[in-house]
C-alpha positions in Angstrom: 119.4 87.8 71.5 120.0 89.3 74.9 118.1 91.3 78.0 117.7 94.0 76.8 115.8 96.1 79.8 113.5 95.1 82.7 110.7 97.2 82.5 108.8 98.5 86.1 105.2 100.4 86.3 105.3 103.1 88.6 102.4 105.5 89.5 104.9 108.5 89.9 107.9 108.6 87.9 109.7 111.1 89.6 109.5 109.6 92.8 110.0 106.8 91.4 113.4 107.5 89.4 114.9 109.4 92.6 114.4 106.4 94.9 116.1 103.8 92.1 118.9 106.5 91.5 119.6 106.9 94.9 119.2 102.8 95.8 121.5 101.5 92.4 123.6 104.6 92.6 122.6 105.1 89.3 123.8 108.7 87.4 123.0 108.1 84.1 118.7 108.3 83.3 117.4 109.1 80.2 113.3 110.6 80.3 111.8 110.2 77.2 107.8 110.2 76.2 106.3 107.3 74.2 103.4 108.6 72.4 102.6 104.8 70.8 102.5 103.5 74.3 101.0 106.3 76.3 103.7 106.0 79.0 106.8 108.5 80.0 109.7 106.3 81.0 113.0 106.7 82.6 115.9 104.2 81.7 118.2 103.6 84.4 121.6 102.6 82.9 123.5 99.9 85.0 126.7 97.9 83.8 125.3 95.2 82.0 121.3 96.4 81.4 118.6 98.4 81.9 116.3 99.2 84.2 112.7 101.1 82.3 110.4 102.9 84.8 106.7 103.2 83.1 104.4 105.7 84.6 100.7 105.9 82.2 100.2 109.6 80.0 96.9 108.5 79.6 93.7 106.5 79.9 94.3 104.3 77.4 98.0 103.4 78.5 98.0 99.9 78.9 99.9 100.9 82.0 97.1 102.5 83.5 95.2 99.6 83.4 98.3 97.4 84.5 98.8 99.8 87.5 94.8 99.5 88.7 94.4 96.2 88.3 98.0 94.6 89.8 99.6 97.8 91.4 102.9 98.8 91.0 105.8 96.2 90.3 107.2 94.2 87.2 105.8 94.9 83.6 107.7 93.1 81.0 111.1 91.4 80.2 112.6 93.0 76.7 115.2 91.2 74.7 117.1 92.6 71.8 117.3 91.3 68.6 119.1 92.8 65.9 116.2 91.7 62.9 112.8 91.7 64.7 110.7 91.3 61.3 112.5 87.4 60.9 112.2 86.7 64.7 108.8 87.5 64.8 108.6 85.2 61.3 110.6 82.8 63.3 108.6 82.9 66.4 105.0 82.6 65.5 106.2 79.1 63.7 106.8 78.1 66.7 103.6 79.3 68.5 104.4 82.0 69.9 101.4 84.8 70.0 102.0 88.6 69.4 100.0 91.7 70.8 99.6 94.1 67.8 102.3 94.5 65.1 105.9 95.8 65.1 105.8 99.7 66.1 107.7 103.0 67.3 109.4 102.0 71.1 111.7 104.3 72.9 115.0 105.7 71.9 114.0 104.9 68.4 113.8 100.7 69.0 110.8 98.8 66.8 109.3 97.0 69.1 106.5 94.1 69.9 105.2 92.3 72.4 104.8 88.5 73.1 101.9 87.5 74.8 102.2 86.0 78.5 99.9 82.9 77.8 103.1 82.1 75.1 105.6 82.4 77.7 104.3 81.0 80.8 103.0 84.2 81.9 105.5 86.6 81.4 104.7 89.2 79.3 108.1 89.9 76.6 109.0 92.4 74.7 111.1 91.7 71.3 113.4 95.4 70.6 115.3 96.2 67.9 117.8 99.5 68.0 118.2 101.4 65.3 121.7 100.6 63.6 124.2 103.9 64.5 
């Protein structure tokens, strides 16, 4: 397993990826629309990570109701394992609690997410990209 991306909510995206890009020095973003997750992101490449701004596409978005009720700022952790179906198996032996069921992420990942009470309050996300 290993970090994967650090995940941000931001109300405005495009201010929000123009500030980072100019801050990091970062060229390389990739926009993308997540229709599971009712966000529109922007990954922010760096040397050794990523960097995932959020901004909510709709009411629903679990990032809308991030943003109103804690404001801009962290979201998740993700880490990337290359067989998320056995380290979920794995993980709820061990206690840990899941949010939903393995689905769609961006760039064409499977993703879940670990729920913060599991992990002393941070919320994780387990990603899995798609072999090339």
């Amino acid at each position: 397993m290993r970090l994967d991306h650090v995940a941000i909510a931001v109300n405005n995206l495009d201010d929000a990826v123009k500030q980072y890009k100019e801050a990091l020095g970062v060229d390389e973003v990739e926009i993308e629309n997540v229709e599971s997750e009712g966000v529109r992101v922007a990954i922010l490449h760096l040397n050794n990570s990523r960097i995932e701004l959020m901004e909510a596409t709709k009411e629903t978005s679990p990032i809308k109701k991030f943003l109103a009720t804690k404001g801009e700022g962290l979201h998740h952790i993700a880490l990337e394992t290359e067989g998320i179906e056995k380290e979920v198996d794995r993980m709820k032996v061990c206690g840990i609690q899941f949010l939903g069921e393995i689905r769609p992420g961006s760039r064409g990942t499977k993703i879940i997410f670990m729920h913060p009470k599991s992990l002393h309050g941070v919320l994780a996300e387990l990603c899995s990209h798609p072999k090339s």
